[in-house]
N, C-alpha and C positions, 0 to 999 in steps of 0.2 A: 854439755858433753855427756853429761850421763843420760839426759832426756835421747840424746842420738845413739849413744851404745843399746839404750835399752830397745830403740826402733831396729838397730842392726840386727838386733840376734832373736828379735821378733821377726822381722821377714826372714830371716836365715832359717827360724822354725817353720815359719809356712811354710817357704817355699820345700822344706823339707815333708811338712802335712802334705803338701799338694802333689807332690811326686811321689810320695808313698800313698795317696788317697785312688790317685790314677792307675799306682802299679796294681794295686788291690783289685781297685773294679774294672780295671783293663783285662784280667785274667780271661779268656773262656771260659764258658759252661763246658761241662763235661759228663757222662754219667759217671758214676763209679758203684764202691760197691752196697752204699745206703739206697741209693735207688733199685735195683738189681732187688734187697729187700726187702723194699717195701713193696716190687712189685709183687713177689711171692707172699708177702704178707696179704695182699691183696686178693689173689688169689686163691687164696687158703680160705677164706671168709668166704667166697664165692663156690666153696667146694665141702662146705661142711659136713658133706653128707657119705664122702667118701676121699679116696687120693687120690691123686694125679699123678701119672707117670708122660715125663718128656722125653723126647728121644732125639738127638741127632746124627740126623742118616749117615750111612758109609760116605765117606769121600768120593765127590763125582770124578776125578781125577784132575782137578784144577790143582795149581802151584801157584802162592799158598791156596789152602780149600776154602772155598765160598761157606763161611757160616752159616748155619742153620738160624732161618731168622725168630724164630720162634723160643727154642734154647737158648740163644744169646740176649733174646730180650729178657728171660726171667734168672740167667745166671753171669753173662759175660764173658761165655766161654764157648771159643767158636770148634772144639774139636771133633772129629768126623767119630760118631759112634758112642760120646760121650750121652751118659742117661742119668736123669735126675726122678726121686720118686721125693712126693710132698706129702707131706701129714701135716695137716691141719691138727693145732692142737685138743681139739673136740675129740678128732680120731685119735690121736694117743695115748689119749686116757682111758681108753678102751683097754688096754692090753695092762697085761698085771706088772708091765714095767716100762710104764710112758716113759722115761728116758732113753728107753732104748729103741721107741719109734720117734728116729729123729727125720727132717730132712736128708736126704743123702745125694751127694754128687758122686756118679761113677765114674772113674776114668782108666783108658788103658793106663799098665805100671809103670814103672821106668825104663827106659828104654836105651841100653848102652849105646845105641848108633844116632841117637839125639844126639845134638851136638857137634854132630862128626858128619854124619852123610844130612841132616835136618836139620832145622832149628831142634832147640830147647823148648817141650810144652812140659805143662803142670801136668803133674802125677798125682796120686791119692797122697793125701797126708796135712801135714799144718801149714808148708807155702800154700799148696792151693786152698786149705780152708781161711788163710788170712787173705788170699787175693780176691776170692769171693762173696767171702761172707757166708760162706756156706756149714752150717754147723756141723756137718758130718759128711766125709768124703771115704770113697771106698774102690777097691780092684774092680774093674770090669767084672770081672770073670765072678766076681762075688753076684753077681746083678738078679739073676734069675732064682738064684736060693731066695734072695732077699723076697722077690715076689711071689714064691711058694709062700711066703709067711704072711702075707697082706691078709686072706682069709681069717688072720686072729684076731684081725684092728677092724674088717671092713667089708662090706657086701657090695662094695660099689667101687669101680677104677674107672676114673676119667682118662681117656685116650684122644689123639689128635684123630681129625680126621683125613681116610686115605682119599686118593681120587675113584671113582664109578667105573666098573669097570663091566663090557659084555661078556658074557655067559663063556667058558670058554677059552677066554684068553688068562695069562699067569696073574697072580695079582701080585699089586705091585707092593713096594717097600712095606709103605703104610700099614696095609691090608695084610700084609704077612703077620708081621710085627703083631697083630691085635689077633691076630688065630691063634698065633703062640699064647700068649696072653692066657684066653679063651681057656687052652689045653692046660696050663698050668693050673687058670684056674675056674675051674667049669663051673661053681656055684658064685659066682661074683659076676654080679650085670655090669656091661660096660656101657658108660656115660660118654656124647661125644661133647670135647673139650673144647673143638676149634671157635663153636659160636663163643663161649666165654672169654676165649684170647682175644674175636673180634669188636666184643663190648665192652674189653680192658682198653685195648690200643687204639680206639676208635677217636677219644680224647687226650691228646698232648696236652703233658705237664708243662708250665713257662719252661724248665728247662730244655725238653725236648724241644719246646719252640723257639729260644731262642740257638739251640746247634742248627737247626731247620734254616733259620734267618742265614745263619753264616753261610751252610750248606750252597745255599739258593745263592749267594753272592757270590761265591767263589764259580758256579757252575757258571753265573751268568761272565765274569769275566774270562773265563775259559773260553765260553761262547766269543766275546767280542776279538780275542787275541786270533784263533781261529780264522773270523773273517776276515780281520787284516789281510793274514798271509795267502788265504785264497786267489788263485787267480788261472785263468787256460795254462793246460803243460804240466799240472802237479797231478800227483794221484789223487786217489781219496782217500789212500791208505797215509800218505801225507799229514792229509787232516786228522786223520785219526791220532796220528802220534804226535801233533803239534797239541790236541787236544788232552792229550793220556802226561805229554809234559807239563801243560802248566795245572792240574790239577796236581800230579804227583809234586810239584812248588810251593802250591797251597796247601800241602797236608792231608789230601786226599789220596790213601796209599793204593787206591783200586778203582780202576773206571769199571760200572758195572757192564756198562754197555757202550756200541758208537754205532749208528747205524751212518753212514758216509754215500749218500747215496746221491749220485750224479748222473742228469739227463734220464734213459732208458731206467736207471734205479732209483729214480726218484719215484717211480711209482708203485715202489716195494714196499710194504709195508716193513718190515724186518729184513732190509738189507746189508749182512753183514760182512761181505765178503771183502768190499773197502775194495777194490784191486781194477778200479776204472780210472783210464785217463779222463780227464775232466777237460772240457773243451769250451769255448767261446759260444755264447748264446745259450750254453743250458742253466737249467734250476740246477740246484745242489741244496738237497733235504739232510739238513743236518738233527742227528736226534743221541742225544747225549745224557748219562749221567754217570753220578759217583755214589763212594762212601766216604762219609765226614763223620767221624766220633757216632757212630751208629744210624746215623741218617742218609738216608740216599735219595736221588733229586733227578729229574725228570724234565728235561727239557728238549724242544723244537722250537727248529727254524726256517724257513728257505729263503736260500739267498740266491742270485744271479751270479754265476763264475764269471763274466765279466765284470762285473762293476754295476751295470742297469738292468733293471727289467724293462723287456719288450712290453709293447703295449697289453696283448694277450698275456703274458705272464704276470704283470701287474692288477691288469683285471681278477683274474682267478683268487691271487694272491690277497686282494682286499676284498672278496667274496667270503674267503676263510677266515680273513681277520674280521670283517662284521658278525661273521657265524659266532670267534670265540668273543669278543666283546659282547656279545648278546647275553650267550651262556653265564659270564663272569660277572657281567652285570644285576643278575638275579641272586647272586649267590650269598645266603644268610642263612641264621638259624630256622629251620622248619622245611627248607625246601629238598627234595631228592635228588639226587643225581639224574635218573628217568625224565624228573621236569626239564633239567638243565640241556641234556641231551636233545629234548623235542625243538628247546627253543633255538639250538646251534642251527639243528635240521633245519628246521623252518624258512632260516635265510637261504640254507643252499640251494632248499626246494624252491624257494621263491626266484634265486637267478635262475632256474633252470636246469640243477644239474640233480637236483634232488631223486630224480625216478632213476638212477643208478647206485641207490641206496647199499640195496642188496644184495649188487651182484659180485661176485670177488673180483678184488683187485679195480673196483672200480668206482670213481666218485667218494662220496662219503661214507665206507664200505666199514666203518668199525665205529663206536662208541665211543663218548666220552669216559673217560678212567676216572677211577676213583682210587686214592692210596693211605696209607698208614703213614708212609712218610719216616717211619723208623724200622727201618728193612737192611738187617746187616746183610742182605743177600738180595739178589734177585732186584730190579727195580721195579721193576715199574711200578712202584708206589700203585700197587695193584691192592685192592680191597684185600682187607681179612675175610674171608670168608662172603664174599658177594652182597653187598648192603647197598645193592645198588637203590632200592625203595624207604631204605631207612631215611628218615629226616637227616638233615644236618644240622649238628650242633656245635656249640663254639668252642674253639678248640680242636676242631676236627678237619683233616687236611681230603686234598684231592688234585687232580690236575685233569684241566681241561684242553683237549687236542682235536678240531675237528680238522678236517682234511679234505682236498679235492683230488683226486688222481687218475688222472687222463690218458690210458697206455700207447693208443693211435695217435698221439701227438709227445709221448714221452715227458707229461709234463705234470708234476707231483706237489702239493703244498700241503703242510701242517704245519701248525703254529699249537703250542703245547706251553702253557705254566704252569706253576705249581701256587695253589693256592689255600691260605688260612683262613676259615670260614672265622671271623669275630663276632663279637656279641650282639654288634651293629648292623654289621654286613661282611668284608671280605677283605684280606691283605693280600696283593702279587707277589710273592716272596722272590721272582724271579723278575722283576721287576726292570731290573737294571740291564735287561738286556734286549738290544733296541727290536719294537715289535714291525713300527711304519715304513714305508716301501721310500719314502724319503729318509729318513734314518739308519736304515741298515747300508743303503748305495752312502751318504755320507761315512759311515764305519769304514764302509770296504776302501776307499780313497785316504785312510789314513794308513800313517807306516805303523808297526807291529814294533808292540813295547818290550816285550819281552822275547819275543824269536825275531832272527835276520831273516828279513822282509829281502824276495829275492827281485821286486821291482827294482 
């Protein structure tokens, strides 16, 4: 008897281990706010020679505002106009009272009509230097005295870089921002910051790669739910919002993009307008992603709105998927993007479509991309700073999307993943979303799990 009570309340503790062991490492990854520091820590070390000043831009007028991806990766904090200045602590000990050259995070003050006509954001003070982690938080309006004073600590401010502009025209955000600068302060040379952002963010941490994993899953069953409900008679404006629900399901509070493009706009590259009846016997180029806990993801597809692909639609269609299998096949530590890209080409050119390269809007008329893959804004897991010749190393994300697009026959393919270059060779992070022309027609013949299926 006691031999058997002693076995009860022994499985009663496992089983209790076992549910508390699951609940434990069940959890998500998440960033928060040690990451966030040790980025800036990071970047301090990379900067010893002067500060860094970040800025994020005015508000484009999106509701909520699309975070500045660059700001939000070094503080977590997505608000429009918010500036952070860094001192490495090399530099503060320059000045005859290194405490007082701290970190500082700026933010507009409090704002009585938060709350009321807006949400609630962090303001200067100790909520936001405990949500941060930010040792020192300050008014807005404090921001440019602070940079009169940079000249006591420092001959050198690193700045992002703006975009090129011809002779002539306004300059823009960026470019203004760094004249002011300049005028404040004329004896300090400005360093540009962007390549350093781009050989920080180049390599994901396991944690950023494991939100990536999830990211990529959730898109890709987005993608599957989607094709279920497709079929002749619906928009594409349809898809789009069948699409924007089951990611806002999954915890994706923001589709960054939907490009919904059927028939005549499937040969668009950036089709956004969504507002076409979708009809029997066309392609429908679906090209999608989100944001997940700081990550955003990048996928394509085409599918047939009825259910099959035609002969000629299937042809084209396993042209592009040999193109991207080519590409993704190469992909390891040492290789470039540039390589990746000749070898997509390659097949296109060899079916014959290839001497359309260059022309717009036509054929294989854009590049393989390359992304960061941790972009609280913008998708397209678009390079930091153009590294389209750097090697690849492990760690390092990208997406592959070559494309065939046909306008005198209205008929458009891209196939696009997102992919984790390993130590080895390469993981599909997007994996689970069906790529084969048998595959996808089996998807579309199933009923939809989550939205009423209107067959």
């Amino acid at each position: 008897m006691k031999k058997k009570g002693f076995l009860f309340v022994l499985g009663i503790g496992l089983i209790f281990f076992l549910s508390l062991d699951f609940r434990l490492f069940s959890q998500e990854e998440k960033i928060d706010g040690s990451d966030y520091k040790a980025r800036r820590d990071k970047l301090c070390s990379l900067i010893s020679d002067g500060v860094a000043v970040i800025v994020s831009p005015p508000s484009s007028g999106a509701v909520p505002p699309n975070p500045d991806s660059d700001f939000y990766y070094f503080t977590g904090v997505g608000i429009p106009e918010a500036k952070l200045i860094l001192v490495p602590e090399k530099i503060a000990k320059k000045g005859s009272s290194p405490e007082y050259w701290k970190t500082t995070l700026y933010l507009p003050p409090r704002d009585p009509r938060r709350g009321v006509w807006s949400d609630v954001q962090l303001f200067p003070g100790k909520e936001a230097e405990n949500a941060t982690g930010i040792e020192n938080t300050a008014d807005l309006d404090t921001f440019y005295a602070a940079v009169s004073r940079l000249s006591n600590i420092t001959d050198v401010v690193y700045l992002q870089d703006g975009a090129r502009v011809a002779a002539g025209q306004e300059l823009p955000p960026e470019l203004r921002f760094a004249e002011t600068i300049k005028k404040i302060l004329p004896g300090v040379r400005i360093k540009n910051l962007s390549p350093i952002l781009g050989e920080m963010r180049w390599v994901k941490s396991p944690k950023e790669i494991a939100i990536m994993r999830r990211a990529c899953e959730i898109t890709a069953d987005t993608f599957k739910e989607v094709v279920r409900v497709t079929q002749p008679g619906l928009y594409e404006y349809e898809i789009e919002a069948a699409a924007s629900y089951v990611f806002k399901k999954n915890g994706c509070l923001r589709t960054t993009f939907a490009v919904i493009g059927s028939g005549p706009n499937s040969v668009i590259l950036h089709h956004f307008k969504n507002d076409r009846l979708m009809k029997d016997g066309e392609l429908l180029l679906i090209d999608i992603g989100t944001f997940y806990k700081e990550c955003s993801t990048d996928l394509s597809r085409t599918i047939p709105v009825s259910g099959k692909f035609d002969p000629e639609q299937r042809k084209i269609y396993n042209i592009v998927l040999e193109a991207e299998n080519k590409a993704i096949s190469m992909i390891r530590p040492g290789v470039t993007l540039s390589e990746l890209h000749q070898a997509a080409l390659e097949v296109i050119e060899k079916a014959g479509y290839g001497q359309y390269a260059i022309q717009p809007s036509l054929f294989f008329n854009h590049t393989l991309n390359g992304g960061s893959a941790i972009e609280p804004t913008s998708v397209g897991l678009s390079f930091p700073y153009r590294l389209n010749d750097k090697p690849l190393v492990a760690g390092s994300m990208l997406v592959v999307e070559p494309g065939i697009y046909i306008p005198e026959k209205n008929l458009g393919v891209r196939i696009e993943d997102d992919i984790l270059v390993t130590k080895n060779g390469h993981e599909i992070l997007t994996k689970n979303a069906p790529r084969e022309v048998e595959d996808i027609e089996k998807l579309m013949a199933e009923e939809a799990v989550l939205l009423k299926s209107k067959r």
